[in-house]
PQR file with spaces between the fields and no chain letter, atoms N, CA, C, O and H, PARSE charges and radii, in Angstrom:
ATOM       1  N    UNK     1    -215.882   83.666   30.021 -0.4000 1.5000
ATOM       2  CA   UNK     1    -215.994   84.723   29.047 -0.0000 2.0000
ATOM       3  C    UNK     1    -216.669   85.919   29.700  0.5500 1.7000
ATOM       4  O    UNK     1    -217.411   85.828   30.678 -0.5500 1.4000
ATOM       5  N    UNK     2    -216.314   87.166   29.012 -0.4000 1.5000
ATOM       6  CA   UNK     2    -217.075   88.354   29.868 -0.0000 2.0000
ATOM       7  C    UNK     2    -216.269   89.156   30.650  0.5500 1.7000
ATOM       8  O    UNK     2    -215.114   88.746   30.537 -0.5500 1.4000
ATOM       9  H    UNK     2    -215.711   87.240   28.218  0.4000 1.0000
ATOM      10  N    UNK     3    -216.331   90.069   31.360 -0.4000 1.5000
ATOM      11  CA   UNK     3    -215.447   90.998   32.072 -0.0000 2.0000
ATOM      12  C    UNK     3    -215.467   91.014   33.618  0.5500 1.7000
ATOM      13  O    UNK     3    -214.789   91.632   34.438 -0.5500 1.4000
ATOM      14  H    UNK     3    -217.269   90.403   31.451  0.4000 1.0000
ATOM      15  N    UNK     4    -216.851   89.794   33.778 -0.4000 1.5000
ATOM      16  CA   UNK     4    -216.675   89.020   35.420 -0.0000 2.0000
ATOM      17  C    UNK     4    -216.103   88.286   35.426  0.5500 1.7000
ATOM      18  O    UNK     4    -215.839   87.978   36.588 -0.5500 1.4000
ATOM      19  H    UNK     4    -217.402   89.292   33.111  0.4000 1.0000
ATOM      20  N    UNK     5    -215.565   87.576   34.610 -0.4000 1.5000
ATOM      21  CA   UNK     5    -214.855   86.246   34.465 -0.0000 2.0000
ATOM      22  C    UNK     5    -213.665   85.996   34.703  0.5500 1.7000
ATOM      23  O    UNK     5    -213.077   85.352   33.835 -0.5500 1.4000
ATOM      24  H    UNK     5    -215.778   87.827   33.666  0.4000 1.0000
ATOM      25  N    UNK     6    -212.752   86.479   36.161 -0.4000 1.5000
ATOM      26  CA   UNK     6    -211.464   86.695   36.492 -0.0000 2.0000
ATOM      27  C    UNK     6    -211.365   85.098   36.246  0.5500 1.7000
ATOM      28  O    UNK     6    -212.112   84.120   36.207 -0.5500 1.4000
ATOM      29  H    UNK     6    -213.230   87.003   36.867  0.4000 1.0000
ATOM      30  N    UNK     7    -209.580   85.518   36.062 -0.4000 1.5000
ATOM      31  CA   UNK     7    -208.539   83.942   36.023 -0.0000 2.0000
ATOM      32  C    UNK     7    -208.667   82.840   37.031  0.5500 1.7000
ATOM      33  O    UNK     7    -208.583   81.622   36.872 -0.5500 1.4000
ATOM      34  H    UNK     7    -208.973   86.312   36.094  0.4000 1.0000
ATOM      35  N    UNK     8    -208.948   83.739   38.384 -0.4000 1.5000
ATOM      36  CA   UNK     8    -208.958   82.822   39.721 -0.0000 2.0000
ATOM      37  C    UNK     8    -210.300   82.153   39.806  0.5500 1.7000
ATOM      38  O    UNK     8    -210.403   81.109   40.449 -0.5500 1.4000
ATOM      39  H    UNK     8    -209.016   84.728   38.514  0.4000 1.0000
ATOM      40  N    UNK     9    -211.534   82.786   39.082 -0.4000 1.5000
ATOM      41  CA   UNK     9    -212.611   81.780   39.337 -0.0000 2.0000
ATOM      42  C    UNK     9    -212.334   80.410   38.911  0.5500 1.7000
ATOM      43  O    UNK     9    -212.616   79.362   39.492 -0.5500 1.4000
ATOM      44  H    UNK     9    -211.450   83.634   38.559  0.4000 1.0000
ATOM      45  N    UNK    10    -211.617   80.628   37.578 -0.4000 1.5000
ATOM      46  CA   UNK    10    -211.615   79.146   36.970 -0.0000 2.0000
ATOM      47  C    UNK    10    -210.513   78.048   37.607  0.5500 1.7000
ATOM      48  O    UNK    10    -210.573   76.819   37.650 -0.5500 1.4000
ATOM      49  H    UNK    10    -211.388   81.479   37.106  0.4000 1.0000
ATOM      50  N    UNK    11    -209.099   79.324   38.263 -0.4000 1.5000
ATOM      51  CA   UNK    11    -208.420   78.649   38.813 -0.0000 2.0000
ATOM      52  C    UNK    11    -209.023   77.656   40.419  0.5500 1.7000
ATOM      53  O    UNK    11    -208.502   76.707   41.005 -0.5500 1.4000
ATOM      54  H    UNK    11    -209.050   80.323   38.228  0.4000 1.0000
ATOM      55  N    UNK    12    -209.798   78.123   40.578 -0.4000 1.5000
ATOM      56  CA   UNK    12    -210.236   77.444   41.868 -0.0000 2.0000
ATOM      57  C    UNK    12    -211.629   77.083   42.341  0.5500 1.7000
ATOM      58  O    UNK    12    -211.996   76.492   43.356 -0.5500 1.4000
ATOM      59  H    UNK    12    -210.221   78.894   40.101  0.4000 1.0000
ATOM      60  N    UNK    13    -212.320   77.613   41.302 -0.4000 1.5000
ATOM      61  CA   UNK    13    -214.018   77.149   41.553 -0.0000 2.0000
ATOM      62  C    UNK    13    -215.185   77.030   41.057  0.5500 1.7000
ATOM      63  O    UNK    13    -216.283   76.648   41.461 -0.5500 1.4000
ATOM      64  H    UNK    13    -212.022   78.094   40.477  0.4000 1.0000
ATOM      65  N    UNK    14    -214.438   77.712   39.419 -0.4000 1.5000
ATOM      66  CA   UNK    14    -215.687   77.656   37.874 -0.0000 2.0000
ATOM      67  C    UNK    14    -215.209   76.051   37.203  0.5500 1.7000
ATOM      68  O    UNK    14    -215.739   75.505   36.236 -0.5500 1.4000
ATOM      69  H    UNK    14    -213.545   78.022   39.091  0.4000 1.0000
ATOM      70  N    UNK    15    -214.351   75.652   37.826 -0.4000 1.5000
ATOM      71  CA   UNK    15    -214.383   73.712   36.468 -0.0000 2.0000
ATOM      72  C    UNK    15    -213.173   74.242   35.790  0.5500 1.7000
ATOM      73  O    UNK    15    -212.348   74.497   36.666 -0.5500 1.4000
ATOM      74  H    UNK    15    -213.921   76.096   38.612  0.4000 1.0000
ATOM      75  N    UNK    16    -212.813   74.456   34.871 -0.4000 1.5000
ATOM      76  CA   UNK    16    -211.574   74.920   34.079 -0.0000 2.0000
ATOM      77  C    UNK    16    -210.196   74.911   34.994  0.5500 1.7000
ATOM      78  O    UNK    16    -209.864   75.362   36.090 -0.5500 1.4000
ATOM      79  H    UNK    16    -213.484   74.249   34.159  0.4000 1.0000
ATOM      80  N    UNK    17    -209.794   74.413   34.302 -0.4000 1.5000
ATOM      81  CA   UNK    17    -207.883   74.177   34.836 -0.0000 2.0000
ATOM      82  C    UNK    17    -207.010   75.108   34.039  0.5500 1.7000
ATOM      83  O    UNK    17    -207.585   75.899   33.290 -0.5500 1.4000
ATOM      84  H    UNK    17    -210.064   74.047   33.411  0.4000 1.0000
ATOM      85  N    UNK    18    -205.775   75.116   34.098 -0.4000 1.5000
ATOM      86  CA   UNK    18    -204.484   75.685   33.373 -0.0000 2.0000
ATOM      87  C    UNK    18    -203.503   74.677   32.872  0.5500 1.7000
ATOM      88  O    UNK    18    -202.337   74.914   32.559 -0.5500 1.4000
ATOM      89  H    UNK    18    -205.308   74.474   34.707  0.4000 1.0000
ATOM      90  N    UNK    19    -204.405   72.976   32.813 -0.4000 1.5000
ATOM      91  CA   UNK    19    -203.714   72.222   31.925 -0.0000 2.0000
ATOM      92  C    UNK    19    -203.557   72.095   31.077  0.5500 1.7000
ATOM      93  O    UNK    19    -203.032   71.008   30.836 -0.5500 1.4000
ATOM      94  H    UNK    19    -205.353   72.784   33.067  0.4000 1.0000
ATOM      95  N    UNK    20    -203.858   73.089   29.756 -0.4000 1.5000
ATOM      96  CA   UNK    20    -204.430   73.205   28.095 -0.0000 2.0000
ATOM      97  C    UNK    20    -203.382   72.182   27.565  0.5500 1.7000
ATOM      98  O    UNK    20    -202.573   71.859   28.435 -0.5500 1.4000
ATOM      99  H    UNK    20    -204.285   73.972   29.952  0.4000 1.0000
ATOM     100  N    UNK    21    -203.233   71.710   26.590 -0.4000 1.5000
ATOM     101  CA   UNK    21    -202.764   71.292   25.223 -0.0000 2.0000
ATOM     102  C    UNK    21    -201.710   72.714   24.940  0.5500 1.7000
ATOM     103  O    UNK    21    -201.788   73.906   25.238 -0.5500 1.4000
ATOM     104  H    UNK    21    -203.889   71.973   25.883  0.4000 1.0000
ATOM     105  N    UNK    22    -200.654   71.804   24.159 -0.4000 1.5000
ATOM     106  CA   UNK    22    -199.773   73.177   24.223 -0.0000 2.0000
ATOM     107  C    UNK    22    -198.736   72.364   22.731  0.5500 1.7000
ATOM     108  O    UNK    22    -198.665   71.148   22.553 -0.5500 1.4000
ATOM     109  H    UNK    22    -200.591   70.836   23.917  0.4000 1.0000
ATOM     110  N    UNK    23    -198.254   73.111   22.112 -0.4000 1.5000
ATOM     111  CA   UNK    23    -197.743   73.100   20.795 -0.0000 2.0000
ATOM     112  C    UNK    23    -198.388   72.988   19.277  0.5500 1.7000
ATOM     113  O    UNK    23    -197.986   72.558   18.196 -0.5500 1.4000
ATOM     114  H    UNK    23    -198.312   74.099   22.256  0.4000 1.0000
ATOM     115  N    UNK    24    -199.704   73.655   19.806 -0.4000 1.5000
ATOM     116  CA   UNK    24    -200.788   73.806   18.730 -0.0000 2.0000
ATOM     117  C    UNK    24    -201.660   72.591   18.628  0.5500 1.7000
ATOM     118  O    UNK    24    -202.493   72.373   17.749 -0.5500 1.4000
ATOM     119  H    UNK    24    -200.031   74.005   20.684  0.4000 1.0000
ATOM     120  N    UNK    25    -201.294   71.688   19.840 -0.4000 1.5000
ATOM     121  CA   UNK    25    -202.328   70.085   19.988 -0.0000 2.0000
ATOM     122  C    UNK    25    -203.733   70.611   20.441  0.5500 1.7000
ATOM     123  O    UNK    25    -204.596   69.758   20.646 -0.5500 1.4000
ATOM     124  H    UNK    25    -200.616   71.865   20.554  0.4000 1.0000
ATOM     125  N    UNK    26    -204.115   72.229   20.655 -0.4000 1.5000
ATOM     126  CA   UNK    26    -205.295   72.006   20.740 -0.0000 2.0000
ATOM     127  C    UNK    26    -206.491   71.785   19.527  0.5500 1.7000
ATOM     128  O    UNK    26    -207.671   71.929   19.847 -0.5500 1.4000
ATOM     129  H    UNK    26    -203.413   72.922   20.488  0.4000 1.0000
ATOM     130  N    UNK    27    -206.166   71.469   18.290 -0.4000 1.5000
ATOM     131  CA   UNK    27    -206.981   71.593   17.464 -0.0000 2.0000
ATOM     132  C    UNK    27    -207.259   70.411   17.605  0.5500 1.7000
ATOM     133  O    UNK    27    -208.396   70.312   17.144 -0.5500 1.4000
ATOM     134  H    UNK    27    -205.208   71.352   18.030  0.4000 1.0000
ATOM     135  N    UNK    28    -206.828   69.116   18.072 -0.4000 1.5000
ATOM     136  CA   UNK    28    -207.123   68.191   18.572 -0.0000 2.0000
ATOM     137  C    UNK    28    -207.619   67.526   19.694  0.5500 1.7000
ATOM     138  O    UNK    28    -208.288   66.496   19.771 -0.5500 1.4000
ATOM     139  H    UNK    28    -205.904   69.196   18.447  0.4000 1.0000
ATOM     140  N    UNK    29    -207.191   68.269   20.542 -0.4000 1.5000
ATOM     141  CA   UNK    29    -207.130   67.573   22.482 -0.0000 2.0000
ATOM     142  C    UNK    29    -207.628   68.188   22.950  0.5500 1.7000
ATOM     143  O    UNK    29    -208.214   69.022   22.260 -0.5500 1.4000
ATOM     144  H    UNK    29    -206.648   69.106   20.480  0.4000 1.0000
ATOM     145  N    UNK    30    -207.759   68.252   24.195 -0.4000 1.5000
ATOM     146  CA   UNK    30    -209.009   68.873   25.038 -0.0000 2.0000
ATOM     147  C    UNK    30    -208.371   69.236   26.427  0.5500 1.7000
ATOM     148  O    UNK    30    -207.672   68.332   26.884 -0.5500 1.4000
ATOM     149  H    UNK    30    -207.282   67.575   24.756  0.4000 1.0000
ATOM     150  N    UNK    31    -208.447   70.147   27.041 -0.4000 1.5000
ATOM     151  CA   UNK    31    -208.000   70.117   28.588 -0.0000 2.0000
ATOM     152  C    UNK    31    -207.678   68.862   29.405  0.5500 1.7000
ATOM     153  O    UNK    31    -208.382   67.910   29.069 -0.5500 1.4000
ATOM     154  H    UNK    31    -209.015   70.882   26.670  0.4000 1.0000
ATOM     155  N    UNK    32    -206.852   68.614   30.337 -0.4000 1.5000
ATOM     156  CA   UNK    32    -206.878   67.873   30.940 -0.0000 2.0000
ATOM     157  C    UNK    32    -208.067   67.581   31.832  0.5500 1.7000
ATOM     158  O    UNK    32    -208.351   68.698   32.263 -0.5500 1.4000
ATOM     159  H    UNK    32    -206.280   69.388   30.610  0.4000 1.0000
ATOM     160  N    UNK    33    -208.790   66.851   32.273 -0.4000 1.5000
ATOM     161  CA   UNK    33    -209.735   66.347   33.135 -0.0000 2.0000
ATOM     162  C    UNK    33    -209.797   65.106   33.954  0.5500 1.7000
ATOM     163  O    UNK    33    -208.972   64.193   33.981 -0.5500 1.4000
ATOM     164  H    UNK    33    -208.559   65.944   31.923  0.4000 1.0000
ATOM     165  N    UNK    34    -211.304   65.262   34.853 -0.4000 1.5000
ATOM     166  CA   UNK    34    -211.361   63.900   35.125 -0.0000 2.0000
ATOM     167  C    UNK    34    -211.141   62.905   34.474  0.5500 1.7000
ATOM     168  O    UNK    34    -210.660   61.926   35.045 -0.5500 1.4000
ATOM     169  H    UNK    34    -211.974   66.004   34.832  0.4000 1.0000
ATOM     170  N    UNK    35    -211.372   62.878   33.370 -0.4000 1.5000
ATOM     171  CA   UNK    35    -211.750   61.599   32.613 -0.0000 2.0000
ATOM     172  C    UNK    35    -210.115   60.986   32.141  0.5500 1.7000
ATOM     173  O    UNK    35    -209.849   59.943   31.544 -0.5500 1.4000
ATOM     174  H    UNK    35    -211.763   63.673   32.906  0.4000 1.0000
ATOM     175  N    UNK    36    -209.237   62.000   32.628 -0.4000 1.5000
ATOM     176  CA   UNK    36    -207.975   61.842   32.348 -0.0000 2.0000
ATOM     177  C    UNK    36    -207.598   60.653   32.793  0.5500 1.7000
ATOM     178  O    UNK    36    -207.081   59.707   32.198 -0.5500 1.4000
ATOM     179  H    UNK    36    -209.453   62.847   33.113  0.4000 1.0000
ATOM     180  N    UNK    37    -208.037   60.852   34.353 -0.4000 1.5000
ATOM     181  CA   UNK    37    -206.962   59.674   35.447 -0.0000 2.0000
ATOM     182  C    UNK    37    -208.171   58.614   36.030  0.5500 1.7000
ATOM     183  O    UNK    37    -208.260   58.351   37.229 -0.5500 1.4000
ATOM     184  H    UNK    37    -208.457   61.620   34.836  0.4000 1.0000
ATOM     185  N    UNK    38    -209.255   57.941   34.803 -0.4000 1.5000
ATOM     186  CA   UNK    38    -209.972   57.107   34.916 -0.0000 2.0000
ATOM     187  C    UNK    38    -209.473   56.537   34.044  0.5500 1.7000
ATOM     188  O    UNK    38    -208.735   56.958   33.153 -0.5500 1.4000
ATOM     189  H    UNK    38    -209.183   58.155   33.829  0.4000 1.0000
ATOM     190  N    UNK    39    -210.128   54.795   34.406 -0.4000 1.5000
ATOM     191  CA   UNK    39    -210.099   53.718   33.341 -0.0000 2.0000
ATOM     192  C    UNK    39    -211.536   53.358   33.115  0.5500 1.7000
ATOM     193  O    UNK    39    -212.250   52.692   33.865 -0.5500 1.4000
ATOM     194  H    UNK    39    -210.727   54.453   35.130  0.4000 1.0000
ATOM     195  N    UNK    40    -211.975   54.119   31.502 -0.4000 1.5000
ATOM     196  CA   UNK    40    -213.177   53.227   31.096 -0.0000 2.0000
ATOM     197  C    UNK    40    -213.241   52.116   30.568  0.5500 1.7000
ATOM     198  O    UNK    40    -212.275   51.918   29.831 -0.5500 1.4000
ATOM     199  H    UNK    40    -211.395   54.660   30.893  0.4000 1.0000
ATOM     200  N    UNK    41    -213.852   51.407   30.607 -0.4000 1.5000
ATOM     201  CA   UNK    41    -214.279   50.257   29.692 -0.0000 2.0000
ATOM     202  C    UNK    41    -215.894   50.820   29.335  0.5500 1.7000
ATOM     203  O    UNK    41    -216.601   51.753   29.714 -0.5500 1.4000
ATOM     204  H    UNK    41    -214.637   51.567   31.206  0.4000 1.0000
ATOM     205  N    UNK    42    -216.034   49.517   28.247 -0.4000 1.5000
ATOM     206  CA   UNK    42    -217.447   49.171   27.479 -0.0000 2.0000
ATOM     207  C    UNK    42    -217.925   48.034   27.471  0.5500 1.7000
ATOM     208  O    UNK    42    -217.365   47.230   26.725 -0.5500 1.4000
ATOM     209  H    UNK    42    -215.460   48.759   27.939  0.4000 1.0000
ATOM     210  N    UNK    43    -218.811   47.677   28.075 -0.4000 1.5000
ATOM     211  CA   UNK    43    -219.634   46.491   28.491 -0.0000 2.0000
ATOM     212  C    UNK    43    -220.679   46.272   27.193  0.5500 1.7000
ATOM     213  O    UNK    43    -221.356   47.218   26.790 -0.5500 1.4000
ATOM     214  H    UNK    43    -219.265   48.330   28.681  0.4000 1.0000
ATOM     215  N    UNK    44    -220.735   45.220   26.703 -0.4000 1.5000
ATOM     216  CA   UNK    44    -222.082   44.800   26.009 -0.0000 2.0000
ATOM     217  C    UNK    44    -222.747   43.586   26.407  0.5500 1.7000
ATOM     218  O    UNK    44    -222.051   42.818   27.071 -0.5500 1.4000
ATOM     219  H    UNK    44    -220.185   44.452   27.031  0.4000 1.0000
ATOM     220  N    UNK    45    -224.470   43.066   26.044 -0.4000 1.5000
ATOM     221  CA   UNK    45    -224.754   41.979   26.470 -0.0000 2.0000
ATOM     222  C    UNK    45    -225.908   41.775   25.307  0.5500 1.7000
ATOM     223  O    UNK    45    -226.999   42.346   25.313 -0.5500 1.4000
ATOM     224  H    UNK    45    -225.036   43.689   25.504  0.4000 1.0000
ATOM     225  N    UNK    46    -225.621   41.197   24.687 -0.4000 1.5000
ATOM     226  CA   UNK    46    -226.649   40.511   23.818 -0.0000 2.0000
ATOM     227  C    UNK    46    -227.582   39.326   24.022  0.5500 1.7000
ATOM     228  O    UNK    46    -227.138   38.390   24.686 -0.5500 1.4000
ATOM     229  H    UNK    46    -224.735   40.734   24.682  0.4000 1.0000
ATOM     230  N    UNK    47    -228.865   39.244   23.517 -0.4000 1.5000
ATOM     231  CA   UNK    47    -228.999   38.416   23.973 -0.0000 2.0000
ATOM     232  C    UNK    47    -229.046   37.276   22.595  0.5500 1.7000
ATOM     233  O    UNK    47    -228.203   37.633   21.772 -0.5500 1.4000
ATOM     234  H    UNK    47    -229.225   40.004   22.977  0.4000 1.0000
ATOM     235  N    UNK    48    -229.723   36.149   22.187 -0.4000 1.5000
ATOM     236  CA   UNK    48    -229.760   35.217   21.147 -0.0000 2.0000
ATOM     237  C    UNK    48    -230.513   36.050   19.940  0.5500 1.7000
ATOM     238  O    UNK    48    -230.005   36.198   18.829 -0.5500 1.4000
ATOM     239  H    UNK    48    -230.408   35.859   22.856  0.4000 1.0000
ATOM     240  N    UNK    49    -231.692   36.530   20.291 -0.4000 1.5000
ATOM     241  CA   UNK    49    -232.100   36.832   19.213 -0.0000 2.0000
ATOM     242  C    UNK    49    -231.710   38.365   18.873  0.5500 1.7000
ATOM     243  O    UNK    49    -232.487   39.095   18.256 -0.5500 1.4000
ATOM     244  H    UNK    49    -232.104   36.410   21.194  0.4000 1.0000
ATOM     245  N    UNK    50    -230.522   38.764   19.299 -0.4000 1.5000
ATOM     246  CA   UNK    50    -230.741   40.313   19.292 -0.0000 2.0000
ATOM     247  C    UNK    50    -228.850   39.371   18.618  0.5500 1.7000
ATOM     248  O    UNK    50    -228.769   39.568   17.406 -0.5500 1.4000
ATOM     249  H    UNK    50    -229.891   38.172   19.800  0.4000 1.0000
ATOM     250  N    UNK    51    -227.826   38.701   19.049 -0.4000 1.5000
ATOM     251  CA   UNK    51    -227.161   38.436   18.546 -0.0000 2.0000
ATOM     252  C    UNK    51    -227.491   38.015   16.828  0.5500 1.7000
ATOM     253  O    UNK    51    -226.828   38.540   15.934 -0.5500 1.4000
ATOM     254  H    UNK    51    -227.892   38.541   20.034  0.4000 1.0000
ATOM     255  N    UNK    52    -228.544   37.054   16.546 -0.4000 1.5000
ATOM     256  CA   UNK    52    -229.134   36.715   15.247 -0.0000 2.0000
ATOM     257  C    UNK    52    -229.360   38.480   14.441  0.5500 1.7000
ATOM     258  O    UNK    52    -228.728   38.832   13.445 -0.5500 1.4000
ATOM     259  H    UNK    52    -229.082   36.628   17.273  0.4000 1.0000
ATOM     260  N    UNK    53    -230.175   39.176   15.019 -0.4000 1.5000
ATOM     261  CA   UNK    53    -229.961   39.866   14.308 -0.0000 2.0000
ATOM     262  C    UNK    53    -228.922   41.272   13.464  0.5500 1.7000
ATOM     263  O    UNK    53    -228.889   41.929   12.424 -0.5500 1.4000
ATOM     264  H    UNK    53    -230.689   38.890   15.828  0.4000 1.0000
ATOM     265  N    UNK    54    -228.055   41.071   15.030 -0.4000 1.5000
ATOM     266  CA   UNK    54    -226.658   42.269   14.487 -0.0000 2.0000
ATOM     267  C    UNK    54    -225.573   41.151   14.411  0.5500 1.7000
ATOM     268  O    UNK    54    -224.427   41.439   14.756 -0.5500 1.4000
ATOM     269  H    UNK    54    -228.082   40.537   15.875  0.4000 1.0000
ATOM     270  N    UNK    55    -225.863   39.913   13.987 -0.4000 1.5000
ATOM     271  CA   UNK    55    -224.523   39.465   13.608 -0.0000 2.0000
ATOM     272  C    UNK    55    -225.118   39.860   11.676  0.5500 1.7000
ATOM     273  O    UNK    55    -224.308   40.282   10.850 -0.5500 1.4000
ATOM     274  H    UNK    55    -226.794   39.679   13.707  0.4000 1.0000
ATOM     275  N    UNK    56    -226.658   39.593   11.321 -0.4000 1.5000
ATOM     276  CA   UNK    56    -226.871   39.666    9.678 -0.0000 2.0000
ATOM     277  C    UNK    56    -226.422   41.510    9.421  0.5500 1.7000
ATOM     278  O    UNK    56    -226.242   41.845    8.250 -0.5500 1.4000
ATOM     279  H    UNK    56    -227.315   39.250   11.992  0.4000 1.0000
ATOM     280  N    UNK    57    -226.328   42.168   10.088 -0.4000 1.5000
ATOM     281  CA   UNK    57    -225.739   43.529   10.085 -0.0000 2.0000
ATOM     282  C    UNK    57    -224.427   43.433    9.690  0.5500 1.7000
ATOM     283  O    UNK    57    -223.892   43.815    8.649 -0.5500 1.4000
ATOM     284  H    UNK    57    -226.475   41.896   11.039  0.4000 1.0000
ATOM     285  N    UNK    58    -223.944   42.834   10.719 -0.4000 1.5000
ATOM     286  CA   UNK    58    -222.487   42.843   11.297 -0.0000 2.0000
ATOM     287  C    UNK    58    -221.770   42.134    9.592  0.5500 1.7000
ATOM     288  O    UNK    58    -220.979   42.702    8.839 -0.5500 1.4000
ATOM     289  H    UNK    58    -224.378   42.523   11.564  0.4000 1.0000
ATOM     290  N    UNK    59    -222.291   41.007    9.460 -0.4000 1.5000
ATOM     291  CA   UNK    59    -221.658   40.358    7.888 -0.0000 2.0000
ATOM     292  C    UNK    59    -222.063   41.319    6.515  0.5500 1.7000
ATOM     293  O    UNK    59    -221.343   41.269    5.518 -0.5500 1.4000
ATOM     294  H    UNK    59    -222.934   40.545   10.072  0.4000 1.0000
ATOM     295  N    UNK    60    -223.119   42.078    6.556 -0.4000 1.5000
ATOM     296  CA   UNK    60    -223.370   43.369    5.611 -0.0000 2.0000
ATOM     297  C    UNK    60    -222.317   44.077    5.431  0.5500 1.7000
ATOM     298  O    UNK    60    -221.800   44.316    4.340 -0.5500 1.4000
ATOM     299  H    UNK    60    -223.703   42.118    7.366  0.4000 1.0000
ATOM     300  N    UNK    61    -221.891   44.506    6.665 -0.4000 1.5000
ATOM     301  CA   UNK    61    -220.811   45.344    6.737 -0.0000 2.0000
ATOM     302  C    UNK    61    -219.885   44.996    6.317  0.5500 1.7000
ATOM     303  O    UNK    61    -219.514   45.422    5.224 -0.5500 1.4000
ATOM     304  H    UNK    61    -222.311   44.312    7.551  0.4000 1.0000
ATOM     305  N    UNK    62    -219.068   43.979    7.110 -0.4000 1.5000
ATOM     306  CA   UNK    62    -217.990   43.173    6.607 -0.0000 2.0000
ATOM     307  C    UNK    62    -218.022   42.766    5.333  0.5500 1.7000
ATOM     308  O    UNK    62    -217.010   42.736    4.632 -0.5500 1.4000
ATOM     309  H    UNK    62    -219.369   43.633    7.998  0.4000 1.0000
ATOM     310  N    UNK    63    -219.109   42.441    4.958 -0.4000 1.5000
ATOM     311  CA   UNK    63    -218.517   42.193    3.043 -0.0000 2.0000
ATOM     312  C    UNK    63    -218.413   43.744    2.427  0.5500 1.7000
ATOM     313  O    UNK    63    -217.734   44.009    1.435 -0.5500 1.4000
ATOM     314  H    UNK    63    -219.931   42.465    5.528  0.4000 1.0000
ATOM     315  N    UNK    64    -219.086   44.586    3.069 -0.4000 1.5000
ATOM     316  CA   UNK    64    -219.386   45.888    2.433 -0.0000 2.0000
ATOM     317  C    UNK    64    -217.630   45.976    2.571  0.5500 1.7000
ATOM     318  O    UNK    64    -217.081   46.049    1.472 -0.5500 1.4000
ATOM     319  H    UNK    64    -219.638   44.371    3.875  0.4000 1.0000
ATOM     320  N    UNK    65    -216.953   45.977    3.438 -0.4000 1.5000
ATOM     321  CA   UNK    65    -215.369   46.365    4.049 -0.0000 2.0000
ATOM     322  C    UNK    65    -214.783   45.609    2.979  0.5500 1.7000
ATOM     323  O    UNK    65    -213.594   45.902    2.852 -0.5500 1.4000
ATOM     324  H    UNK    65    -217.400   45.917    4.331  0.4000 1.0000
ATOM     325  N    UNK    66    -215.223   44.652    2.077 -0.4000 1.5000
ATOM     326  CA   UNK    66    -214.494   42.975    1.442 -0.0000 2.0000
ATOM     327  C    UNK    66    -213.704   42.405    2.554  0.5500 1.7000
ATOM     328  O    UNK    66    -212.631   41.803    2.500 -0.5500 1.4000
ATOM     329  H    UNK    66    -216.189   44.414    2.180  0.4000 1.0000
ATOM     330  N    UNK    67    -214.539   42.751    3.710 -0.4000 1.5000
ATOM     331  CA   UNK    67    -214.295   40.890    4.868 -0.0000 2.0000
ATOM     332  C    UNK    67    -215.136   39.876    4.757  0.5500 1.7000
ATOM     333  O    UNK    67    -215.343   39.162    5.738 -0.5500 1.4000
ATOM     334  H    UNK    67    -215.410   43.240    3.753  0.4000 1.0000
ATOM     335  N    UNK    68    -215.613   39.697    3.838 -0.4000 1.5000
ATOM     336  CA   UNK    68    -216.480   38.344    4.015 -0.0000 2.0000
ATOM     337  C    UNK    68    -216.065   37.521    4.763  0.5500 1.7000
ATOM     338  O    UNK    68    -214.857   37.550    4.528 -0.5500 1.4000
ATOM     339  H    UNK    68    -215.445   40.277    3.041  0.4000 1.0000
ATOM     340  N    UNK    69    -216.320   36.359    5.965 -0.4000 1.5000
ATOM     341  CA   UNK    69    -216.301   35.335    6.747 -0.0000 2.0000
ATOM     342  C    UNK    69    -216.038   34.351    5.890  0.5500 1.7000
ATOM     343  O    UNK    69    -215.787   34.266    4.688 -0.5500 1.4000
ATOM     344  H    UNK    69    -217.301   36.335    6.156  0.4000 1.0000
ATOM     345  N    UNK    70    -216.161   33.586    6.843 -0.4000 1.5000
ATOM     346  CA   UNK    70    -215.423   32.120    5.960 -0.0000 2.0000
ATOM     347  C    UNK    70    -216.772   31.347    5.483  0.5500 1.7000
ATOM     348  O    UNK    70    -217.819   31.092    6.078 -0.5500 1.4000
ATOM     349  H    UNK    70    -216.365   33.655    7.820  0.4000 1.0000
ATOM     350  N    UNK    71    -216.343   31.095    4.241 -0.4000 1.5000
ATOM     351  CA   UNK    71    -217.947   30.212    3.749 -0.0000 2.0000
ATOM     352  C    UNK    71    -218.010   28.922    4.531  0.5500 1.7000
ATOM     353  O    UNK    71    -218.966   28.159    4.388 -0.5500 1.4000
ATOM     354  H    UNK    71    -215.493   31.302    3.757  0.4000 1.0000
């Protein structure tokens, strides 16, 4: 932004690309990026008493949803 802010900085050395979202998908999507051509995952590790207590969460919820578990 601004009137220093030529096209070529971003093209080659401010972060910003010329991959935008295009058919009005930007009100949704985001530039292309790194995070494009990675694979995340999500790791968790509970332990016993930390399982005891977000599983009595976890069934709150679920009945709150009407999933109750099996009696």
């Amino acid at each position: 932004m601004g009137r220093n802010t030529c096209e070529a900085l971003g093209d080659y050395c401010a972060g910003p690309n010329h991959v935008l979202p295009t058919s009005r998908t930007a009100r949704f999507s985001s530039p292309l990026g790194v995070y494009d051509f990675q694979k995340r995952s999500s790791l968790i590790h509970v332990s016993a008493a930390g399982a005891q207590t977000l599983g009595e969460i976890a069934a709150a919820l679920a009945y709150g949803e009407g999933l109750p578990g099996v009696p």
